[in-house]
C-alpha positions in Angstrom: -65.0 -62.6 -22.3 -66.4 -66.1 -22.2 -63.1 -67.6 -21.3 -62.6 -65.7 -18.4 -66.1 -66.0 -17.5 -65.6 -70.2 -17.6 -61.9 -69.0 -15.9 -63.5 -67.7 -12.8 -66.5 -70.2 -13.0 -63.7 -72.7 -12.4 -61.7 -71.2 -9.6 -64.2 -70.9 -7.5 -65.5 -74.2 -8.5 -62.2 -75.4 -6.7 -61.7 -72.8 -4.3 -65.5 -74.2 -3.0 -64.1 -77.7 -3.1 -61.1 -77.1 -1.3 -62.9 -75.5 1.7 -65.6 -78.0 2.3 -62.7 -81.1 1.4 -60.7 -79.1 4.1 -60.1 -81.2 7.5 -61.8 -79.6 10.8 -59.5 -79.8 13.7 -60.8 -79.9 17.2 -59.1 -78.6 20.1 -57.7 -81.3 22.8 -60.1 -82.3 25.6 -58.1 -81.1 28.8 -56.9 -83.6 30.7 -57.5 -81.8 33.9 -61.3 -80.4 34.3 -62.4 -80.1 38.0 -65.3 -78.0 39.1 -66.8 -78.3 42.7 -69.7 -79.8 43.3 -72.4 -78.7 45.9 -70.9 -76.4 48.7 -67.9 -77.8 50.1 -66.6 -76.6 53.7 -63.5 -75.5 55.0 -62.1 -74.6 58.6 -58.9 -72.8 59.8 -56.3 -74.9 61.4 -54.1 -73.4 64.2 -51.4 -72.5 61.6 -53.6 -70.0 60.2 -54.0 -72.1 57.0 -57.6 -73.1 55.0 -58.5 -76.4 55.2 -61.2 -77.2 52.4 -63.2 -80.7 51.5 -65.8 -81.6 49.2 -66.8 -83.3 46.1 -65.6 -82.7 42.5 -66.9 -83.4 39.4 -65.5 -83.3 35.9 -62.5 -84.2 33.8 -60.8 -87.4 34.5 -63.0 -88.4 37.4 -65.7 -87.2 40.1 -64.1 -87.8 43.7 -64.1 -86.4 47.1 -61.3 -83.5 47.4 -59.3 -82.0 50.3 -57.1 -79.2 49.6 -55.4 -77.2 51.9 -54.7 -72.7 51.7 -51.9 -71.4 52.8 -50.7 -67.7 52.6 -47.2 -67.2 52.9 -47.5 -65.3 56.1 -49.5 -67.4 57.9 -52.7 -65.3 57.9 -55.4 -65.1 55.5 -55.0 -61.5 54.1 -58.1 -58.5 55.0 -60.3 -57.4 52.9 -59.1 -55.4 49.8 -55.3 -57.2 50.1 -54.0 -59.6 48.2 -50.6 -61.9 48.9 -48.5 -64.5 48.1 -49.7 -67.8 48.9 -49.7 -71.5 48.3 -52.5 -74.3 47.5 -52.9 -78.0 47.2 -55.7 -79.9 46.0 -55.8 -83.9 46.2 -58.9 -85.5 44.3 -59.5 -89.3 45.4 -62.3 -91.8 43.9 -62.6 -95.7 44.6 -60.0 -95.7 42.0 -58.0 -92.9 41.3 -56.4 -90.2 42.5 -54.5 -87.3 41.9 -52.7 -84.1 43.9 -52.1 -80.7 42.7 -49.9 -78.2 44.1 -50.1 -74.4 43.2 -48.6 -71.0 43.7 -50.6 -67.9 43.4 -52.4 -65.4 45.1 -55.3 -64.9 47.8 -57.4 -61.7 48.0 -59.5 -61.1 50.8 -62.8 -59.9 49.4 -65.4 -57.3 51.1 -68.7 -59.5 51.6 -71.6 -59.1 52.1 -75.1 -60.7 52.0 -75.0 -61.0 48.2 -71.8 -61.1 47.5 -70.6 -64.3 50.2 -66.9 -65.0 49.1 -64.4 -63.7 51.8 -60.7 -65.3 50.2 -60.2 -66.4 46.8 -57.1 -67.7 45.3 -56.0 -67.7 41.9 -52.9 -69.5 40.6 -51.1 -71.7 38.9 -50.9 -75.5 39.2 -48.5 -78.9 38.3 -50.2 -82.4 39.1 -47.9 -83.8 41.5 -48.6 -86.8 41.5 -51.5 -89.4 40.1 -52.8 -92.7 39.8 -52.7 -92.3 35.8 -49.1 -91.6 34.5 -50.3 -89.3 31.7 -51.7 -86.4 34.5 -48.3 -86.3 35.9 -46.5 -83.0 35.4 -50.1 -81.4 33.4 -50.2 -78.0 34.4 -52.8 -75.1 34.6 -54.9 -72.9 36.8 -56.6 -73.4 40.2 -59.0 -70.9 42.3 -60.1 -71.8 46.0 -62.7 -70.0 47.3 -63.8 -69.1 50.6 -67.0 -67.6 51.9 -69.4 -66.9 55.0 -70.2 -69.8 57.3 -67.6 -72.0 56.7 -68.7 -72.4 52.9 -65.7 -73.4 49.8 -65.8 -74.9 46.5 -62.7 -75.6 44.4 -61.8 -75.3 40.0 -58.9 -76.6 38.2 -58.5 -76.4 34.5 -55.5 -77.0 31.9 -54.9 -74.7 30.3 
C-alpha cells in the first residue's frame, strides 16, 4: 500500500512538472489589422459606386484610406436586399502603403435614428499590392459601412 502510495506521489510529481515545464504558444499577431478611425465620409459617383475616405488606425500602420464600393449592378441594393458586389481599400502613410481588393456582399439596411447604417459590405480580401513585400498576397475579411449623412468607416482583419 505504501508503494503505490510513493507510486502515485511520484506521477503526479512529474505529471505537475511536465505541465508548468510545458512551452506556451501564442497565436501570430496579424499582419493586416485596420479599424477606422473617427467618422470617415463617402459620396456616390455617377456610376452608382461608393466612394469612402478617412483615417485608419491599427496593424502595420495608421494612414489616410480611400476605398471605393461597387455593387455588381451598379446600384446600391434597398433596404432588406443583399447582392453581389466588389470593394477596394488603399491605406497610404508618409511611408507606406498598401491596396486591398475584395469580393463580397452589400445589404442595404432599414435605418433609422438609432440604428444609422444604410449599406454594409462584408467580404473577403487579398492585399494587392504593398510597400512591404511580406503584406502581398495576406488575405482576410473587409466590411465598409455606410450610413446617414454621408457618414463611413472601414475594418480589415486577417484572418
Amino acid at each position: 500500500m505504501t508503494r503505490s502510495i510513493a507510486a502515485t506521489v511520484v506521477t503526479l510529481a512529474a505529471l505537475a512538472l511536465t505541465a508548468g515545464a510545458s512551452p506556451a504558444f501564442a497565436a501570430p499577431k496579424p499582419l493586416v489589422d485596420l479599424q477606422g478611425t473617427g467618422v470617415g465620409t463617402y459620396a456616390l459617383d455617377s456610376a452608382g459606386s461608393a466612394q469612402l475616405v478617412g483615417s485608419v488606425t491599427g496593424s502595420q500602420f495608421d494612414g489616410t484610406y480611400v476605398a471605393t464600393l461597387t455593387a455588381d449592378d451598379g446600384a446600391l441594393p434597398a433596404p432588406g436586399s443583399c447582392e453581389p458586389a466588389t470593394g477596394t481599400l488603399e491605406v497610404t502613410s508618409p511611408k507606406r502603403s498598401m491596396r486591398l481588393d475584395a469580393v463580397g456582399e452589400v445589404c442595404g439596411e432599414f435605418a433609422d435614428a438609432t440604428y444609422v447604417v444604410t449599406h454594409r459590405f462584408v467580404g473577403r480580401y487579398v492585399v494587392t499590392d504593398a510597400t512591404s513585400r511580406r503584406l502581398r498576397g495576406t488575405d482576410g475579411w473587409i466590411s465598409l459601412i455606410l450610413a446617414t449623412e454621408g457618414r463611413a468607416n472601414v475594418e480589415a482583419f486577417d484572418s
